[in-house]
C-alpha positions as CSV (number, residue, x, y, z in Angstrom):
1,X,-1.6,-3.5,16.2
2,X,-2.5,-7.4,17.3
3,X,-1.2,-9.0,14.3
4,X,-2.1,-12.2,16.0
5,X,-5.9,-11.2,16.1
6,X,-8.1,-12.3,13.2
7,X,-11.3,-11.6,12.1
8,X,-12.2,-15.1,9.8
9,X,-14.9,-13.0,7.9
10,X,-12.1,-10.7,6.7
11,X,-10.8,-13.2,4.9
12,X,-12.5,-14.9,1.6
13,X,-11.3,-18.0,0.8
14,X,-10.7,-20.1,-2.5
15,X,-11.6,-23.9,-2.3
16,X,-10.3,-26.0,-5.6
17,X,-11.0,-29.7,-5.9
18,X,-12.3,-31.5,-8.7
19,X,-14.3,-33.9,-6.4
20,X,-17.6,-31.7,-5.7
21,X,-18.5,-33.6,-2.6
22,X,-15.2,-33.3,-1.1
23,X,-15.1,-29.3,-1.7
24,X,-18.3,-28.6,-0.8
25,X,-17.3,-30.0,2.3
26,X,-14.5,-28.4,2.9
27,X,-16.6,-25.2,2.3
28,X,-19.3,-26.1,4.7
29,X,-16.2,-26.8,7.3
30,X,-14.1,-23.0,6.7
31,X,-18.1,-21.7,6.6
32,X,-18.6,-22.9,10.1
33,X,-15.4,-21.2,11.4
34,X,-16.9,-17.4,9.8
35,X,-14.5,-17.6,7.0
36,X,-16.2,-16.5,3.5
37,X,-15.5,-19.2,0.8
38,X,-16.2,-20.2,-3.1
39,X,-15.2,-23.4,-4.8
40,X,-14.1,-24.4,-8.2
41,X,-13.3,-27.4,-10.2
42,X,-10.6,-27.3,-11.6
43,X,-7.0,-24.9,-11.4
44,X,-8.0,-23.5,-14.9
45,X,-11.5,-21.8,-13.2
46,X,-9.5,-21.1,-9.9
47,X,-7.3,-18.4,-12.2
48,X,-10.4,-16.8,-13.9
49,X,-12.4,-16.9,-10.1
50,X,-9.4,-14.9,-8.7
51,X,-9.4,-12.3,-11.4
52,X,-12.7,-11.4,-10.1
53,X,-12.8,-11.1,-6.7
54,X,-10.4,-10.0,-3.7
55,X,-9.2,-13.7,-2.4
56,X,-7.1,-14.3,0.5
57,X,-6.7,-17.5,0.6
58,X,-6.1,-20.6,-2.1
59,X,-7.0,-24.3,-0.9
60,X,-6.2,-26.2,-3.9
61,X,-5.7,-30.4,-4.0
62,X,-2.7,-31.0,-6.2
63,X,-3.5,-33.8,-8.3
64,X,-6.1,-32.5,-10.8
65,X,-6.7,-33.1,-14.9
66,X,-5.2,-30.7,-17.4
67,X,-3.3,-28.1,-14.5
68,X,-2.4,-29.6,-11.2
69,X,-2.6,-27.7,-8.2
70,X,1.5,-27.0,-7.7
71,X,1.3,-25.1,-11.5
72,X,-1.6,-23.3,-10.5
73,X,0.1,-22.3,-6.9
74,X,2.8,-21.5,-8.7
75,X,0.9,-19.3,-11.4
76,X,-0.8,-17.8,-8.4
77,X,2.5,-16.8,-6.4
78,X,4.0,-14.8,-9.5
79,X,0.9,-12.6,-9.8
80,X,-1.0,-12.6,-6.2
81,X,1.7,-12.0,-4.1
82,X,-0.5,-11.6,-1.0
83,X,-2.5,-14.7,-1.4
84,X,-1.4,-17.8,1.1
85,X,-1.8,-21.2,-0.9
86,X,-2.2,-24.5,1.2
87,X,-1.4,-27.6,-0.7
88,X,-4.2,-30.8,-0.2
89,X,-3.9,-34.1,-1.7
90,X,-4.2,-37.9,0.0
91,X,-1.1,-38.8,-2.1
92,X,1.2,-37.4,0.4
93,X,4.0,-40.4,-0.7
94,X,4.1,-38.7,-4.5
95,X,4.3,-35.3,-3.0
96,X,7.1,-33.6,-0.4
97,X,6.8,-30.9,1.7
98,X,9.8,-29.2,-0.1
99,X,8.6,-29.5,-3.5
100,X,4.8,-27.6,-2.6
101,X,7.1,-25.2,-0.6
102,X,9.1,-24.8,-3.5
103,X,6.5,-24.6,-5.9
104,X,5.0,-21.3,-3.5
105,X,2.7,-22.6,-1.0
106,X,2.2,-21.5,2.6
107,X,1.5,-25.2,3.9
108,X,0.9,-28.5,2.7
109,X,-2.2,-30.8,4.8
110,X,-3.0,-34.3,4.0
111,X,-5.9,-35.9,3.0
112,X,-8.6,-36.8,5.5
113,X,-8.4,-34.0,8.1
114,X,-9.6,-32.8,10.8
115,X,-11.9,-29.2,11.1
116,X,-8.6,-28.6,14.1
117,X,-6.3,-29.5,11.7
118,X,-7.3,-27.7,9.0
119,X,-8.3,-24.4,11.1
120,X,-4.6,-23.7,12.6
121,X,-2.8,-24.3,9.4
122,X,-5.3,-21.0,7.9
123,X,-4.7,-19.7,10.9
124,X,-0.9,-20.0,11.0
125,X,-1.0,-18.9,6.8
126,X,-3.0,-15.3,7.7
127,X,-0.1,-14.9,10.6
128,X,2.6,-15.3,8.6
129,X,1.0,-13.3,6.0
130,X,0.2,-10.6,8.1
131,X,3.6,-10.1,9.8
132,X,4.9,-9.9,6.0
133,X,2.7,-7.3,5.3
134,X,3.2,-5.0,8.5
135,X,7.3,-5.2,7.9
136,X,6.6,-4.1,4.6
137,X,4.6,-1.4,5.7
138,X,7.0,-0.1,8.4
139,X,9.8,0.0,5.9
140,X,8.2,2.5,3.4
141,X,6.8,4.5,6.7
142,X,7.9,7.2,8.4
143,X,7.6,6.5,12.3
144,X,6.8,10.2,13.0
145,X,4.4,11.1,10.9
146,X,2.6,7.9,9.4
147,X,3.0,9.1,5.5
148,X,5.8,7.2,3.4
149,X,9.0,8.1,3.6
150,X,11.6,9.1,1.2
151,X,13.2,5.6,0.2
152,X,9.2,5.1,-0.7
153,X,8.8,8.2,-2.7
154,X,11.2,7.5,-5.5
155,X,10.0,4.2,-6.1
156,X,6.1,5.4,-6.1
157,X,6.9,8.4,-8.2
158,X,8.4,5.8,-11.0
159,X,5.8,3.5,-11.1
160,X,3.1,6.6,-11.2
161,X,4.5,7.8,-14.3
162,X,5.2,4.2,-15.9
163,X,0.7,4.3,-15.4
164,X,0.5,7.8,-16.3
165,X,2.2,6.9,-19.5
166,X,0.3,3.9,-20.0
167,X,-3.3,4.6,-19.4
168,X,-2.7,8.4,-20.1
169,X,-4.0,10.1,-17.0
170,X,-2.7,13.2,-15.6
171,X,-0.2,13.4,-12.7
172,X,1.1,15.8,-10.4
173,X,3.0,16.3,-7.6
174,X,3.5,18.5,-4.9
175,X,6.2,19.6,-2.3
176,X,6.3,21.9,0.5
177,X,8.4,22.9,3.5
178,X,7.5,24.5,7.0
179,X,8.7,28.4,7.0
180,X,10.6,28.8,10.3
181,X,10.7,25.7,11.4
182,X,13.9,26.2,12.6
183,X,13.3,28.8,14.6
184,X,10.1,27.3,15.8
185,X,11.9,23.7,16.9
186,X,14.8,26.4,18.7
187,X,12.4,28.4,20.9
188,X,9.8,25.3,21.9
189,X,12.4,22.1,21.8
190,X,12.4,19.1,19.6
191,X,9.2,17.4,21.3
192,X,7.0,19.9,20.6
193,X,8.5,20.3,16.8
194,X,7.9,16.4,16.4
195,X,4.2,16.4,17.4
196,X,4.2,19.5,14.7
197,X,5.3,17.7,12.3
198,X,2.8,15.0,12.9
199,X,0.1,17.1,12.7
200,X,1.3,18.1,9.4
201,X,1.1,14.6,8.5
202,X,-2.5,14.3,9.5
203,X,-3.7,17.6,7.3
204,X,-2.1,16.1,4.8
205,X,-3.7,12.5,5.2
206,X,-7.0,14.6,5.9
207,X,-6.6,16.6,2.2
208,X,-5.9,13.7,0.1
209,X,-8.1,10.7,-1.4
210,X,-7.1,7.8,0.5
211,X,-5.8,4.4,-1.8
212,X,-5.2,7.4,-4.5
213,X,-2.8,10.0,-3.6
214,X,-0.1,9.7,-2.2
215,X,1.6,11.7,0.8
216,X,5.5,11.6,2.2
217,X,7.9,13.0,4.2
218,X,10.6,13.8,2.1
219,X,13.0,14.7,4.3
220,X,13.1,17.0,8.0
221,X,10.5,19.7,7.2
222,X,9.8,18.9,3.6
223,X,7.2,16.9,2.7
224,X,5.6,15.3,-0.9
225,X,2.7,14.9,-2.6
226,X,1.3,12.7,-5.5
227,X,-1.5,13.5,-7.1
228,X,-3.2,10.9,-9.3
229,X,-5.3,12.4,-12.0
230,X,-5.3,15.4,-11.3
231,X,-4.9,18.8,-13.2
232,X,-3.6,22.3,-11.8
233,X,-7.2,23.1,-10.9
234,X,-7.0,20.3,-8.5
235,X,-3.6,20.4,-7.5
236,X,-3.7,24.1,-6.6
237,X,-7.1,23.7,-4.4
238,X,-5.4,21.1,-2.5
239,X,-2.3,22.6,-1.9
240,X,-4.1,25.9,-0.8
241,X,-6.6,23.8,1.4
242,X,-3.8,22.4,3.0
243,X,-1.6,25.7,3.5
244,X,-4.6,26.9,5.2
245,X,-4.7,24.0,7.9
246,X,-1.1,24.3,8.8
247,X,-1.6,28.5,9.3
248,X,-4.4,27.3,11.4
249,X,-3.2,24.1,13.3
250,X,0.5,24.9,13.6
251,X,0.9,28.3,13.3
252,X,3.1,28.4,10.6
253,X,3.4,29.1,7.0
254,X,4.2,26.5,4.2
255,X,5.9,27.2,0.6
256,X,4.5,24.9,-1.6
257,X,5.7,24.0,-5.6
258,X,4.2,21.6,-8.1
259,X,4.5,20.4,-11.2
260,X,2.2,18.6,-13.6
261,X,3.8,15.8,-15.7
262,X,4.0,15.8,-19.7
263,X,4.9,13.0,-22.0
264,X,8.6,11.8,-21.7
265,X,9.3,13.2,-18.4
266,X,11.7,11.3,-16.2
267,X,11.0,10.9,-12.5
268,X,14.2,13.2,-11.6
269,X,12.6,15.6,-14.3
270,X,9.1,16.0,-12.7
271,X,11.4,16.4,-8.8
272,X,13.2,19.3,-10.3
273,X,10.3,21.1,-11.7
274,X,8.1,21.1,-8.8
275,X,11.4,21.7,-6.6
276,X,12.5,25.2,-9.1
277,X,8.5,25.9,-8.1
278,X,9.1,25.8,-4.5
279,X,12.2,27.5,-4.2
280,X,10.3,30.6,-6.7
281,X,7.7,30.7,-4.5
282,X,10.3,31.1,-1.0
283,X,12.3,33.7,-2.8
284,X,9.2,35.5,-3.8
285,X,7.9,35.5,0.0
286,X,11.7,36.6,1.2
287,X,11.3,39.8,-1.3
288,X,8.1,40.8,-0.4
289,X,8.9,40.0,3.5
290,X,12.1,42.3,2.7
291,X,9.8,44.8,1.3
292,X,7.7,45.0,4.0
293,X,10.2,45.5,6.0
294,X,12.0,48.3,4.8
295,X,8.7,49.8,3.8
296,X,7.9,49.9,7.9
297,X,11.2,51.4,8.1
C-alpha cells in the first residue's frame, strides 16, 4: 500500500469561519484541488455538521464568538479521533504553535495564504493520518492470514458484549481448528501449511459480513469468529458453509464450537463455552473415527 498516494475526493472536508466570504473561499480553493467540502459558521454548527456526515478533515479559524476554534478542536479530538484539525487565524502573535498542538490540532496556517500553502499542509495532515491508521492496523493483524489476531480478539470480544448488553442484540461466536494439521504441515513442509492457512483466512473473510463480523486467528490452527446479531440459525449455517469450503479448498476437516451469549456473561465465560463446544465435537469425531475403525476390523 502507497500510503503517500491520495485520492482528494476521498476525503470530505470541514471549513469553519464565521466570515462567509472568507470560507466560501476557502471552499472554492480545496474544491479546485478535488477535495469535497461544507462550511459552517460557527464551532457550535461545526459539532452538529460532523454528527451527520463522515468528515475527514476540520479547517476551523480560532477566534470565533461564543466557542473558539481551539475548544472545538479540542471537543473534536476526544470524540473523532480520526479527524486531522488545522488551526487558521490572522492573529498568529495571540496564538502559538504549541498551544493549537496542544489543544489537538494537526497544523496551524496563518492568515492570508496561499492555494500552495494551504494544499501541502492537507496533504502533510492525510499522511500523517494515514501512517497512524495503517500501524494501527498492522498491530491487531495477523501477517499470515489478514484476519485479527489474538491480542485483537480479547479486546473486540469485550467491547461486543458491552453493545450486546446495551442495545440488546444477539451475539455469538465461533471457534474452530484444522483436523490433522499436524500431520498435514509434517508430510508437505511449513510453506505449503502457511499458504493453507491463508486460504482459511480467505473462506472465512469470504463467509462473513464485512464491517460486521468479525474473523481471527486465535492461535496456530485455531481460529475465531464473532458474530453480530446473530442466532444459532445463523451461526450454525455459517459455520457449516465454511466447514464445507475448507473440505473443499484444503482438504481437510475443521471442528468447530459456538456459543451464543446470555445476559451477564463475561467475555472469559462466552470463550469457555464455545471452547467445551469444540472440544465435544473433537471427541465425538475421535469415537466415531474409533468406531469406524474397529468396525473395519
Amino acid at each position: 500500500m502507497d500510503l503517500n498516494k491520495i485520492d482528494y475526493s476521498d476525503e470530505l472536508i470541514l471549513i469553519v469561519d464565521d466570515d462567509k466570504v472568507v470560507r466560501e473561499l476557502f471552499v472554492e480553493m480545496l474544491r479546485h484541488l478535488g477535495f469535497k467540502v461544507y462550511c459552517v459558521g460557527s464551532a457550535k454548527e461545526a459539532l452538529t455538521e460532523i454528527e451527520k456526515k463522515s468528515y475527514t478533515f476540520l479547517l476551523t479559524d480560532i477566534r470565533m464568538p461564543e466557542m473558539d476554534g481551539l475548544e472545538l478542536i479540542r471537543d473534536i479530538r476526544n470524540d473523532y479521533m480520526d479527524i486531522c484539525t488545522i488551526a487558521m487565524t490572522a492573529y498568529s502573535k495571540k496564538y502559538s504553535y504549541v498551544d493549537v498542538i496542544n489543544a489537538g490540532a494537526t497544523d496551524f496556517i496563518n492568515k492570508p495564504f496561499n492555494i500552495e500553502e494551504l494544499e501541502a499542509k492537507v496533504r502533510r495532515g492525510i499522511i500523517e493520518r494515514n501512517n497512524k491508521q495503517e500501524l494501527a492496523r498492522l498491530s491487531i493483524t495477523d501477517s499470515l492470514t489478514g484476519l485479527y489476531n489474538q491480542r485483537h480478539f480479547y479486546a473486540k470480544i469485550e467491547e461486543e458484549i458491552i453493545r450486546a448488553q446495551r442495545q440488546k442484540n444477539t451475539l455469538a461466536l465461533i471457534l474452530f481448528d484444522l483436523d490433522n494439521f499436524k500431520a498435514y504441515n509434517d508430510i508437505n513442509g511449513h510453506v505449503a501449511g502457511d499458504t493453507l492457512l491463508t486460504t482459511v483466512g480467505n473462506i472465512i473473510n469470504d463467509n462473513i459480513r464485512q464491517a460486521v463480523d468479525s474473523g481471527f486467528r486465535y492461535g496456530g490452527d485455531e481460529f475465531a469468529i464473532i458474530l453480530i446479531d446473530s442466532d444459532k440459525f445463523i451461526v450454525e449455517n455459517i459455520a457449516s458453509r465454511i466447514e464445507k469450503a475448507i473440505i473443499n479448498k484444503c482438504f481437510l476437516d475443521a471442528s468447530m464450537g459456538y456459543a451464543i451469549y446470555s445476559n451477564e456473561m463475561s467475555a472469559k465465560s462466552l470463550v469457555s463455552t464455545a471452547d467445551e463446544h469444540l472440544y465435544k465435537i473433537k471427541r465425538k469425531r475421535k469415537a466415531e473415527q474409533k468406531e469406524s475403525k474397529n468396525f473395519k476390523a
